[in-house]
PyMOL Python script that loads the backbone (N, CA, C, O; Angstrom):
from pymol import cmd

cmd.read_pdbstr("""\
ATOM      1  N   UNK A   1      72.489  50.963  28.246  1.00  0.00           N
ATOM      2  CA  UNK A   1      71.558  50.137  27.487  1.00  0.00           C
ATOM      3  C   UNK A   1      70.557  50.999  26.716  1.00  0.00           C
ATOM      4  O   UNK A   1      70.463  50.932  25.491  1.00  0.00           O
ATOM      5  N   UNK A   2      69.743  51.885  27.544  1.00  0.00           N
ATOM      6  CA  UNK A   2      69.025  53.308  26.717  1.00  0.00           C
ATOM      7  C   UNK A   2      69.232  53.440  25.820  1.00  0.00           C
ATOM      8  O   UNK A   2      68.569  52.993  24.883  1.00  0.00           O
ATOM      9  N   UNK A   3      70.796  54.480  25.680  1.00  0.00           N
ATOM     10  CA  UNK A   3      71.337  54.944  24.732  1.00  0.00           C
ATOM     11  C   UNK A   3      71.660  53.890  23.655  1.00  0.00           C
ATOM     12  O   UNK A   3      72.031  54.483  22.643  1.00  0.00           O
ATOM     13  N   UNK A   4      71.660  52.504  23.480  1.00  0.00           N
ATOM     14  CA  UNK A   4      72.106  51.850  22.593  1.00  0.00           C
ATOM     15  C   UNK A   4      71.278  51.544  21.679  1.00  0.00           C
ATOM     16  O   UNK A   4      71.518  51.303  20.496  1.00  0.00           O
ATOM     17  N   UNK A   5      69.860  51.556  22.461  1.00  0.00           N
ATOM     18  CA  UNK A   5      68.742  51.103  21.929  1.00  0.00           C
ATOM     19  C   UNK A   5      68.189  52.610  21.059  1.00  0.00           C
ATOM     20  O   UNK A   5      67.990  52.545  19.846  1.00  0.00           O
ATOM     21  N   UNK A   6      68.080  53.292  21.455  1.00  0.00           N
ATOM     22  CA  UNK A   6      67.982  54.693  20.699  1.00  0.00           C
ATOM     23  C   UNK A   6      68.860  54.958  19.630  1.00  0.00           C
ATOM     24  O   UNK A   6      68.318  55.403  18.618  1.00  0.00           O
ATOM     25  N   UNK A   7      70.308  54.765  19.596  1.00  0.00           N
ATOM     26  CA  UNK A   7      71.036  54.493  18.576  1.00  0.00           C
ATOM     27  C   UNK A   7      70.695  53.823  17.488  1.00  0.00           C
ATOM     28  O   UNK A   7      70.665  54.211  16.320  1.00  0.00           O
ATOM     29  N   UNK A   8      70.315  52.288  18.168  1.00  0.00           N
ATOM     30  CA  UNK A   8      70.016  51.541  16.782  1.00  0.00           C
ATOM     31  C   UNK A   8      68.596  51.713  15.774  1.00  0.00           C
ATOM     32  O   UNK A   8      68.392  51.309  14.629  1.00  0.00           O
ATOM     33  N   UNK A   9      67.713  52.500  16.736  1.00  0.00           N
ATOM     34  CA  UNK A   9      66.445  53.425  16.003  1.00  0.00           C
ATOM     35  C   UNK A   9      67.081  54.084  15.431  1.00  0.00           C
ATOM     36  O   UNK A   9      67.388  53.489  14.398  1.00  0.00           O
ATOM     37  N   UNK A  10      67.512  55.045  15.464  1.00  0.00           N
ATOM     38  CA  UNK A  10      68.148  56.231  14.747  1.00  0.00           C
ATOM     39  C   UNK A  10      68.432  56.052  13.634  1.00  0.00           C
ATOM     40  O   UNK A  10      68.074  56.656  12.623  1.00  0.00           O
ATOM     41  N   UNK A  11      69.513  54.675  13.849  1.00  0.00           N
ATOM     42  CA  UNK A  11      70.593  54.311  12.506  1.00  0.00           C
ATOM     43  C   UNK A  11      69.192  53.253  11.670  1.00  0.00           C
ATOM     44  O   UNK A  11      69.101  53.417  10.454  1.00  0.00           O
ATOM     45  N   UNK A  12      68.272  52.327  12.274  1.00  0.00           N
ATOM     46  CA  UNK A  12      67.493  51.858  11.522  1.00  0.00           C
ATOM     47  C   UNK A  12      66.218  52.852  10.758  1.00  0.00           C
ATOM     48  O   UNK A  12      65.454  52.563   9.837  1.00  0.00           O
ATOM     49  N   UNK A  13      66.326  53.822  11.376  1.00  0.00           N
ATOM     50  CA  UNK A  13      65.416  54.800  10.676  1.00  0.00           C
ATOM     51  C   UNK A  13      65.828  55.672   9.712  1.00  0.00           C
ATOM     52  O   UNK A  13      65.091  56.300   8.952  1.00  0.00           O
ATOM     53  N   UNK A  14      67.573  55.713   9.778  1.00  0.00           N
ATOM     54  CA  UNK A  14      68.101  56.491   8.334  1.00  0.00           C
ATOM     55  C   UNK A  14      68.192  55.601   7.194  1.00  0.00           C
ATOM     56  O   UNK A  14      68.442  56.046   6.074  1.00  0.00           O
ATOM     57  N   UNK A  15      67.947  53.991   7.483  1.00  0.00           N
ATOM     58  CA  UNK A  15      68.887  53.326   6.326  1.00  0.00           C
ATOM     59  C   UNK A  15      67.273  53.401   5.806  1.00  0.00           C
ATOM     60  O   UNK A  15      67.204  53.433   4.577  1.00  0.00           O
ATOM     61  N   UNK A  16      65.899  53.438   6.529  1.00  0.00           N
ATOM     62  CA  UNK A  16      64.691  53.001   5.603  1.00  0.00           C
ATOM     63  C   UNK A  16      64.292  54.617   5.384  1.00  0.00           C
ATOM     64  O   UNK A  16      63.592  54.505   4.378  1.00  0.00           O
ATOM     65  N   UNK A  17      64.299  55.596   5.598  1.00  0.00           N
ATOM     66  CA  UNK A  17      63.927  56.912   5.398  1.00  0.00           C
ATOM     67  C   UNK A  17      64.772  57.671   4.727  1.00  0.00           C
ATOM     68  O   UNK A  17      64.322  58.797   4.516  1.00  0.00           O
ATOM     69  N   UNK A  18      65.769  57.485   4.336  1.00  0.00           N
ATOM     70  CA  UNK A  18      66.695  58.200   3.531  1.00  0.00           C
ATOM     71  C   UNK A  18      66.539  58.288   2.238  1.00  0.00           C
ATOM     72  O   UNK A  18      66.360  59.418   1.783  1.00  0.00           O
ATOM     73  N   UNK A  19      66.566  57.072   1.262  1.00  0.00           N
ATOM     74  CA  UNK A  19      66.220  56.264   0.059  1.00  0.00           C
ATOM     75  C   UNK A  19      65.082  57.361  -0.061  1.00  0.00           C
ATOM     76  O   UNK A  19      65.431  58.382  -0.655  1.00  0.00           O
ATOM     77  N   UNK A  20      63.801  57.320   0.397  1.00  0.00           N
ATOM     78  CA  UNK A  20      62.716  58.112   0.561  1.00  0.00           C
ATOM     79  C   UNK A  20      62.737  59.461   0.586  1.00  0.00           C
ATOM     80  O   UNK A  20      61.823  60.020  -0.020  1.00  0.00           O
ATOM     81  N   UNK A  21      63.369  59.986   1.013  1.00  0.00           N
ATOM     82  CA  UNK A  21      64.110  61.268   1.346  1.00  0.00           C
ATOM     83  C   UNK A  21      64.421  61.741   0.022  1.00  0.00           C
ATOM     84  O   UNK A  21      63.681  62.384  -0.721  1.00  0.00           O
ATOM     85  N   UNK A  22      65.475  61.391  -0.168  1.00  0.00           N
ATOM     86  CA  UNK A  22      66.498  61.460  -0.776  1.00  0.00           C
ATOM     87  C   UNK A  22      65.762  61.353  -2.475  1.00  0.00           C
ATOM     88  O   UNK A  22      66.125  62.192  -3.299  1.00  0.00           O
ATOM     89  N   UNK A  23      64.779  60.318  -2.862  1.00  0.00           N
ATOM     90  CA  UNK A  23      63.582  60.409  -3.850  1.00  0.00           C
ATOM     91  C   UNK A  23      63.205  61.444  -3.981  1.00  0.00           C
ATOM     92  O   UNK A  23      63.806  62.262  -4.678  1.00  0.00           O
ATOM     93  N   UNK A  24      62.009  61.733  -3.297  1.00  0.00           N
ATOM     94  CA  UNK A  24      61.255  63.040  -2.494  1.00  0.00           C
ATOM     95  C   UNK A  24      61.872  64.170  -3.209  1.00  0.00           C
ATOM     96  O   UNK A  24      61.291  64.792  -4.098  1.00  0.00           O
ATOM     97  N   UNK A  25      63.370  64.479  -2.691  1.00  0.00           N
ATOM     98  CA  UNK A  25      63.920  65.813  -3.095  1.00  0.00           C
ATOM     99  C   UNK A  25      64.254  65.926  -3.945  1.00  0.00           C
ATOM    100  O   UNK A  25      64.565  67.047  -4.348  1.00  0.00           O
ATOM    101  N   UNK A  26      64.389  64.728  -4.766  1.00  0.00           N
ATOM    102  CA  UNK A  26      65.032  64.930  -6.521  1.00  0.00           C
ATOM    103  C   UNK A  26      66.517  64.708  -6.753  1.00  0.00           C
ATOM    104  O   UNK A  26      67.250  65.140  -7.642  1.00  0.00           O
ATOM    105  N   UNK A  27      66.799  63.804  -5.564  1.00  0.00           N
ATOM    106  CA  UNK A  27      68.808  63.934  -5.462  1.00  0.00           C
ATOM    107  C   UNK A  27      68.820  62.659  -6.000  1.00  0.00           C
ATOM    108  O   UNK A  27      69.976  62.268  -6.161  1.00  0.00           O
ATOM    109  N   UNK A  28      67.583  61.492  -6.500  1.00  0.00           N
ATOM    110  CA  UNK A  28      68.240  60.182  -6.957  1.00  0.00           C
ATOM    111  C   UNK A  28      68.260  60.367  -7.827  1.00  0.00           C
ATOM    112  O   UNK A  28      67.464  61.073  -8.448  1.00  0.00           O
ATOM    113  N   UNK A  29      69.962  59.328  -8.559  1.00  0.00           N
ATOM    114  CA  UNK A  29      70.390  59.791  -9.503  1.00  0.00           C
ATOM    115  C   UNK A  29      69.304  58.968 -10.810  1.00  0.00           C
ATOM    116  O   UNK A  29      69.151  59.281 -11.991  1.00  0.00           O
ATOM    117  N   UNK A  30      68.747  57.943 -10.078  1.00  0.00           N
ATOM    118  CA  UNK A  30      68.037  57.402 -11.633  1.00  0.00           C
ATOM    119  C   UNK A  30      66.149  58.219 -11.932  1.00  0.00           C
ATOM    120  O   UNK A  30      65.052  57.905 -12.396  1.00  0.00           O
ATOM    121  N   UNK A  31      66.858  59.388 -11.275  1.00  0.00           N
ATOM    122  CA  UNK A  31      65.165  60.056 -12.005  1.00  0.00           C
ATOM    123  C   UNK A  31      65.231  60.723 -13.346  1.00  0.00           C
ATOM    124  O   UNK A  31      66.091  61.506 -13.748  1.00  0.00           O
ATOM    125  N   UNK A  32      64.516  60.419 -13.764  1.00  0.00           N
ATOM    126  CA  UNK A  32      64.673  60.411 -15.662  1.00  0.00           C
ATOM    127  C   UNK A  32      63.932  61.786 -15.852  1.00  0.00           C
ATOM    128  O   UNK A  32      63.121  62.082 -14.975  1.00  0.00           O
ATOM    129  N   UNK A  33      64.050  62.345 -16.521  1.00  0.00           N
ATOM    130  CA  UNK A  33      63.524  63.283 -16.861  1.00  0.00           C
ATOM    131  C   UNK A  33      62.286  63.918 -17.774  1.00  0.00           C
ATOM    132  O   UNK A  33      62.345  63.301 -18.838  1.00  0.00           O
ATOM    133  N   UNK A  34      61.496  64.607 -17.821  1.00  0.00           N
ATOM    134  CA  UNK A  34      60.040  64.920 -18.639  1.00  0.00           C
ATOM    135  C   UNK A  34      60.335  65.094 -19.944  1.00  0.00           C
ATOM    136  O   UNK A  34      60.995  66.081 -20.269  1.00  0.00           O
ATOM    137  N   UNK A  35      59.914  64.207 -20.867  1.00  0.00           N
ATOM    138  CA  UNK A  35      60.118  65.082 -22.404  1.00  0.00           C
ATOM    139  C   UNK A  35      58.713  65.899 -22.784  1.00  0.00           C
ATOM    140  O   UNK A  35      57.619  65.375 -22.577  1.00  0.00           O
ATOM    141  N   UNK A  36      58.810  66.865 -23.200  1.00  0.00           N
ATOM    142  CA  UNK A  36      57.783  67.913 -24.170  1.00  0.00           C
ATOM    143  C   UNK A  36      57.909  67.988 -25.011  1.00  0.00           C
ATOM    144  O   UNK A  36      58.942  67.445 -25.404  1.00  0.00           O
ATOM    145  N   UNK A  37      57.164  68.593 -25.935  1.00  0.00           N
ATOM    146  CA  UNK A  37      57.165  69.401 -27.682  1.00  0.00           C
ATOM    147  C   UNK A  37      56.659  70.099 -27.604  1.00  0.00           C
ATOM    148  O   UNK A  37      55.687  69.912 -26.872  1.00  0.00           O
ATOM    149  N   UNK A  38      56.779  71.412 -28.184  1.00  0.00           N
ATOM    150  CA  UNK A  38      56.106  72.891 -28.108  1.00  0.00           C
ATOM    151  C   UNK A  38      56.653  73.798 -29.564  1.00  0.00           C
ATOM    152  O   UNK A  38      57.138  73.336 -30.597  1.00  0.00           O
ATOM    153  N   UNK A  39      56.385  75.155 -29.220  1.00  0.00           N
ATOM    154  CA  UNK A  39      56.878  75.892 -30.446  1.00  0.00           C
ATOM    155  C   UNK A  39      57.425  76.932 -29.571  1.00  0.00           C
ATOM    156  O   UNK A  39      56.900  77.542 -28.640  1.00  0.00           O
ATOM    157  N   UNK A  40      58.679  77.003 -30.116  1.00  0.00           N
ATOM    158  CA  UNK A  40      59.550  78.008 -29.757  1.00  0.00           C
ATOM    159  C   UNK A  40      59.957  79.013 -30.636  1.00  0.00           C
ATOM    160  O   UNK A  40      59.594  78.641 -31.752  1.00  0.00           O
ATOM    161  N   UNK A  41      60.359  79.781 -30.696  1.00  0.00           N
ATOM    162  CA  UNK A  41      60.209  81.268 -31.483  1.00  0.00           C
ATOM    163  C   UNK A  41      59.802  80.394 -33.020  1.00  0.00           C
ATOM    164  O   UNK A  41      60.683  79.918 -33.737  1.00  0.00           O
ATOM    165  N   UNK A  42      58.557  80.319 -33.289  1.00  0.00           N
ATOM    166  CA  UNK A  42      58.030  79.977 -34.435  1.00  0.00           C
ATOM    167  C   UNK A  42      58.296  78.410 -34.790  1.00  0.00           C
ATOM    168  O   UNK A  42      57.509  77.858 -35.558  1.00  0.00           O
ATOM    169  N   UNK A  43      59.556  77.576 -34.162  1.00  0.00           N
ATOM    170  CA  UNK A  43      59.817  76.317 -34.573  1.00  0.00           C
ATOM    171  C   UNK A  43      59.061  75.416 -33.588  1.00  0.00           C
ATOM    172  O   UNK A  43      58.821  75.699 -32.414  1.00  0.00           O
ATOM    173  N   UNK A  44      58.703  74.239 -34.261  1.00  0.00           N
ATOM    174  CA  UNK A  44      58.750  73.159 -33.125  1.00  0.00           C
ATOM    175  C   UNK A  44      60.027  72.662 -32.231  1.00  0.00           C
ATOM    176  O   UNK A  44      61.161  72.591 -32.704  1.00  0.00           O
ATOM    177  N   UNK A  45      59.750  72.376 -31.079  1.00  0.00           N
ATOM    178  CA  UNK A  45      61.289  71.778 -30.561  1.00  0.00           C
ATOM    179  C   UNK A  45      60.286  70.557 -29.375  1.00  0.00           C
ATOM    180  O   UNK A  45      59.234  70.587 -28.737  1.00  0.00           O
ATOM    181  N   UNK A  46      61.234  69.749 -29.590  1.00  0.00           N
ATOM    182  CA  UNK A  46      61.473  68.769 -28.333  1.00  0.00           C
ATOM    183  C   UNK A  46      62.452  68.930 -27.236  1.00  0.00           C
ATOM    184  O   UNK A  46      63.632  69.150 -27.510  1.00  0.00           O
ATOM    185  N   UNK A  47      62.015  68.828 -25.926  1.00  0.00           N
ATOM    186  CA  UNK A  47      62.763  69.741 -25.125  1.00  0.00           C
ATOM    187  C   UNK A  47      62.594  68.621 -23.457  1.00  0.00           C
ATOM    188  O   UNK A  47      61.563  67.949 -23.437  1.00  0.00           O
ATOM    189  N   UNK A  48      63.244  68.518 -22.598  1.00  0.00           N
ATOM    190  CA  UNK A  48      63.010  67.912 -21.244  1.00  0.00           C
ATOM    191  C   UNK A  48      63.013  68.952 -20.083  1.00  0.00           C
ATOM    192  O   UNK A  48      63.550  70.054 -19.968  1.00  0.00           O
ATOM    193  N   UNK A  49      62.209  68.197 -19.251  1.00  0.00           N
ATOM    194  CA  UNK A  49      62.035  69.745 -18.211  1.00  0.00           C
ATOM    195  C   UNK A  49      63.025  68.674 -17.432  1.00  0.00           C
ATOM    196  O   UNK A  49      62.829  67.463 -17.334  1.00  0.00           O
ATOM    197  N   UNK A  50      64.287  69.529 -16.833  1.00  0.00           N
ATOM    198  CA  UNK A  50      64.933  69.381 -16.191  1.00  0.00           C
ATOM    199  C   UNK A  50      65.331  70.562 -14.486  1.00  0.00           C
ATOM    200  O   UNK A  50      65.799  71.700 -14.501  1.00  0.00           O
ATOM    201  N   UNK A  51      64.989  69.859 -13.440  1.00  0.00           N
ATOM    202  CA  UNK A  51      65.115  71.259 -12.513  1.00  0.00           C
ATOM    203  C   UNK A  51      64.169  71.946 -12.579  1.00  0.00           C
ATOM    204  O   UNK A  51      64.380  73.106 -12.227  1.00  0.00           O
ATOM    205  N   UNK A  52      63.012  71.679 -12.944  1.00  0.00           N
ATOM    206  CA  UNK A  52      61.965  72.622 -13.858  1.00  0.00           C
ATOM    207  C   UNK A  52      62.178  73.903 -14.560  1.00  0.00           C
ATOM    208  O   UNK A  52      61.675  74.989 -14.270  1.00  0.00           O
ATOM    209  N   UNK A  53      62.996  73.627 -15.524  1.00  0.00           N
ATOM    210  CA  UNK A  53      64.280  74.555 -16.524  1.00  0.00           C
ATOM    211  C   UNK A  53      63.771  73.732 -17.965  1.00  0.00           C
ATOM    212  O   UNK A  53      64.109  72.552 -18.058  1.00  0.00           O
ATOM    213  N   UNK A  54      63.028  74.297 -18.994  1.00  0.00           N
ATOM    214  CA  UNK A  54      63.126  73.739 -20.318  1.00  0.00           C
ATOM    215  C   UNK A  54      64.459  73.517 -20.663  1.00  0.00           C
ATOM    216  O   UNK A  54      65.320  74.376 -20.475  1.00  0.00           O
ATOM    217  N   UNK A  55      64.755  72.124 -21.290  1.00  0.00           N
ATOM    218  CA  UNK A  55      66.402  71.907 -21.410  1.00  0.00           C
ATOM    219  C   UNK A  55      66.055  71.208 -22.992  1.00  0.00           C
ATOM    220  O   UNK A  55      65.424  70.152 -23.042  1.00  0.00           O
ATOM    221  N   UNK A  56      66.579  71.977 -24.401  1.00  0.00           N
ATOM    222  CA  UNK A  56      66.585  71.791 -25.355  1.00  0.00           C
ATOM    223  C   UNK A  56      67.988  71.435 -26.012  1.00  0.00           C
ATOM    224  O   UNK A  56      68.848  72.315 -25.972  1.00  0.00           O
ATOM    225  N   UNK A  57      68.372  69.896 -26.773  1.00  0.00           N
ATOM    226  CA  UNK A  57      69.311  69.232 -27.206  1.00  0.00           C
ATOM    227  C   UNK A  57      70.608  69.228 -25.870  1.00  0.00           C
ATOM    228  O   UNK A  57      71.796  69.222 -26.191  1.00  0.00           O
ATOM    229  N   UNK A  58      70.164  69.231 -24.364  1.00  0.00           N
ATOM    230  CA  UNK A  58      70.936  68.883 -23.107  1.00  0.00           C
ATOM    231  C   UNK A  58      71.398  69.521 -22.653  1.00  0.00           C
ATOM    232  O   UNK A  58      71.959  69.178 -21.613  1.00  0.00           O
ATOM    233  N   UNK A  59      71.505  71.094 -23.170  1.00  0.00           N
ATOM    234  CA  UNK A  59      72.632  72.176 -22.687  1.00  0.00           C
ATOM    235  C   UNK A  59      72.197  73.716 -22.828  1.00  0.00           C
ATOM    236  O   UNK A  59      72.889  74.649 -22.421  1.00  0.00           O
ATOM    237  N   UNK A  60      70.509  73.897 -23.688  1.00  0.00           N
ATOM    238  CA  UNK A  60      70.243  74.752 -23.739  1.00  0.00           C
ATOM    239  C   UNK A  60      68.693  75.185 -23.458  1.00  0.00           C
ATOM    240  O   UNK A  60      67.589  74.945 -23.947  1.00  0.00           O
ATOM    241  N   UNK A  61      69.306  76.053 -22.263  1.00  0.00           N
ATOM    242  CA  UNK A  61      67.693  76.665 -21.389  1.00  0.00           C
ATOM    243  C   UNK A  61      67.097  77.018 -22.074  1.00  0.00           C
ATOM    244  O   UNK A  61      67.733  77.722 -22.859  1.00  0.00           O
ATOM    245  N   UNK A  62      65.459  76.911 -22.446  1.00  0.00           N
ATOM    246  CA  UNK A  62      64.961  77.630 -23.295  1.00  0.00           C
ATOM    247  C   UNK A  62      64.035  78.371 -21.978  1.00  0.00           C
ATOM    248  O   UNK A  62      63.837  78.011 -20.817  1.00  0.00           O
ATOM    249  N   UNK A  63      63.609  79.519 -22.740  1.00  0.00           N
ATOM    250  CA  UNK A  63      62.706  80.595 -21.964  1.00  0.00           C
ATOM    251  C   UNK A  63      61.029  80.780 -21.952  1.00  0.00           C
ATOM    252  O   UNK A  63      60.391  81.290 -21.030  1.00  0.00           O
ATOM    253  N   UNK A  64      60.732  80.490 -22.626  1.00  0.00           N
ATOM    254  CA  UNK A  64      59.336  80.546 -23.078  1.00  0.00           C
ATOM    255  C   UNK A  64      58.547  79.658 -24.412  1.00  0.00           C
ATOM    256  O   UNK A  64      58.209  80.034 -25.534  1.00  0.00           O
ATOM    257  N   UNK A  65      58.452  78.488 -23.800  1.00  0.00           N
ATOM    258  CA  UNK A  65      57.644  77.694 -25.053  1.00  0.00           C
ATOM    259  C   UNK A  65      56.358  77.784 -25.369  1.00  0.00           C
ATOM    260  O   UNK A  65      55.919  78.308 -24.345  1.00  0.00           O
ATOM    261  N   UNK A  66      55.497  77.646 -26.039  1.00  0.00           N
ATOM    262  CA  UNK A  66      54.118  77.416 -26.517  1.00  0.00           C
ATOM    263  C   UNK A  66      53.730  76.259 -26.607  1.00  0.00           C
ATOM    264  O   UNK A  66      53.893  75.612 -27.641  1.00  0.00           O
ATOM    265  N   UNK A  67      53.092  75.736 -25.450  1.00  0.00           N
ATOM    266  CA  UNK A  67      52.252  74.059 -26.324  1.00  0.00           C
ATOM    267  C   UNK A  67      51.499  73.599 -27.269  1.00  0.00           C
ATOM    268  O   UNK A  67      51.485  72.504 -27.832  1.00  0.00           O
ATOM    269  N   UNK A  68      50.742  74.732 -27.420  1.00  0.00           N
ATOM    270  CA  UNK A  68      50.077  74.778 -28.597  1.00  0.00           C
ATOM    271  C   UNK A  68      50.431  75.895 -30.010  1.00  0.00           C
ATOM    272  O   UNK A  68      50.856  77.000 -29.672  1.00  0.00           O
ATOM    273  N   UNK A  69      50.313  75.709 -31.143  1.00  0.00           N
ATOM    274  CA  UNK A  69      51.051  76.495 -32.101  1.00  0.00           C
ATOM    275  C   UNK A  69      49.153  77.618 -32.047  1.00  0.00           C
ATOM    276  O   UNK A  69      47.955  77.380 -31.897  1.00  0.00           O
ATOM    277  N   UNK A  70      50.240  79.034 -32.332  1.00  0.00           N
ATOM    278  CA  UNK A  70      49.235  79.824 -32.485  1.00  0.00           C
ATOM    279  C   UNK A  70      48.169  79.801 -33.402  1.00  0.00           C
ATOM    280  O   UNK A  70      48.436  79.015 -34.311  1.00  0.00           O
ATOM    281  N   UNK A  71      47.460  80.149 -33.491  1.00  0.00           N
ATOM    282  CA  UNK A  71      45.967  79.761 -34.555  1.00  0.00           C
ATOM    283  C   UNK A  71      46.275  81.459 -35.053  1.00  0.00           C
ATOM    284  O   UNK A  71      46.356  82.388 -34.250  1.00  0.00           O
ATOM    285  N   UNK A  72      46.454  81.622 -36.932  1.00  0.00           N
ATOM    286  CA  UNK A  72      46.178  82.327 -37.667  1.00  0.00           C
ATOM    287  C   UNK A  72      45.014  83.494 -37.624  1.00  0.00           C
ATOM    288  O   UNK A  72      43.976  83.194 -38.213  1.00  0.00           O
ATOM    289  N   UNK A  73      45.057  84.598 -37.089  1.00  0.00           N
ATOM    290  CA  UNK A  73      43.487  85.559 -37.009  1.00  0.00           C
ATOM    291  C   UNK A  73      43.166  85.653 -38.338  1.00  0.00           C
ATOM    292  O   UNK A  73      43.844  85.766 -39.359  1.00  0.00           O
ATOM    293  N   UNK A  74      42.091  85.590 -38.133  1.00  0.00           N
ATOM    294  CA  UNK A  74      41.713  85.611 -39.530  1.00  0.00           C
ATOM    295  C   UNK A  74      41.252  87.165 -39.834  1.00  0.00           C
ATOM    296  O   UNK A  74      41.077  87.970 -38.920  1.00  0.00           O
ATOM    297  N   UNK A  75      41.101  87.443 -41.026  1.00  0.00           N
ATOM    298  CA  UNK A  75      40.984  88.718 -41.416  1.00  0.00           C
ATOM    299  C   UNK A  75      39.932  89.279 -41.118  1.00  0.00           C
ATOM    300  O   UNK A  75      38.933  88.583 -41.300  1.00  0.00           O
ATOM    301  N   UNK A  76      39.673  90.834 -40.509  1.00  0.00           N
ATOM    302  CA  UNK A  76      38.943  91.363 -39.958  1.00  0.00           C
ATOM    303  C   UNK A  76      38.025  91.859 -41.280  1.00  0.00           C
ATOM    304  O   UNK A  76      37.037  92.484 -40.893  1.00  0.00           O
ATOM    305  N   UNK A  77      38.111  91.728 -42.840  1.00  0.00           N
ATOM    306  CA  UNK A  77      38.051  91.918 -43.540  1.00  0.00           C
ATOM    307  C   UNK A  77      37.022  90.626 -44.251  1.00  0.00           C
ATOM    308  O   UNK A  77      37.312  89.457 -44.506  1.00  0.00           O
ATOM    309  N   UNK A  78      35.384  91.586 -44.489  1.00  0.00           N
ATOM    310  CA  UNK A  78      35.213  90.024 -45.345  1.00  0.00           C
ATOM    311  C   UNK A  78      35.363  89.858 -46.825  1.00  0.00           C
ATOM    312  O   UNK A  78      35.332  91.002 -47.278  1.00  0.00           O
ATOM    313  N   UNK A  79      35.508  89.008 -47.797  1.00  0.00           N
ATOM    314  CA  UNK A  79      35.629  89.962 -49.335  1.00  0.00           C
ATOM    315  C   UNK A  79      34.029  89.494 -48.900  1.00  0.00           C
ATOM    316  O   UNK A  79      33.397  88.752 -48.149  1.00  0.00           O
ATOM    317  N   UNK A  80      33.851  90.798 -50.260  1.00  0.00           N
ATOM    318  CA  UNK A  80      32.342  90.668 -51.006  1.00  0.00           C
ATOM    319  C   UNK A  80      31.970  90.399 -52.449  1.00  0.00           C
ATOM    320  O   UNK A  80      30.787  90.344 -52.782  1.00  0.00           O
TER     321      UNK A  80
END
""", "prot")
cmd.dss("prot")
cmd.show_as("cartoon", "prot")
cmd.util.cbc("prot")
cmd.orient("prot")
């Protein structure tokens, strides 16, 4: 009788903690993914963080984006 009753905890605690679990770690399949925009070697791109991996047009890792576009130095030079 023990053992049956411990069983059916077990099995009632995987069917409500799993779902949860299974969220949690990033294995459900309907988690959608982050979109960004940044500048990448000089271009803008739209890009999704996938895996936390920049993933640009679904198939290509990008390495290093910029969120913000660089600001122009201005010349160390004043005219006169």
């Amino acid at each position: 009788m023990a053992t049956t009753v411990c069983r059916a905890r077990f099995i009632w605690l995987l069917i409500v903690l799993a779902p949860t679990v299974f969220a949690t770690l990033g294995l459900a399949q309907n988690a959608s993914p982050i979109s960004r925009s940044g500048i990448y070697r000089g271009h803008r791109v739209s890009f999704q963080i996938v895996k936390g991996k920049m993933i640009f047009e679904g198939d290509i890792a990008l390495e290093h984006v910029d969120q913000k576009p660089r600001r122009r130095a201005r010349s160390a030079r004043r005219r006169r």
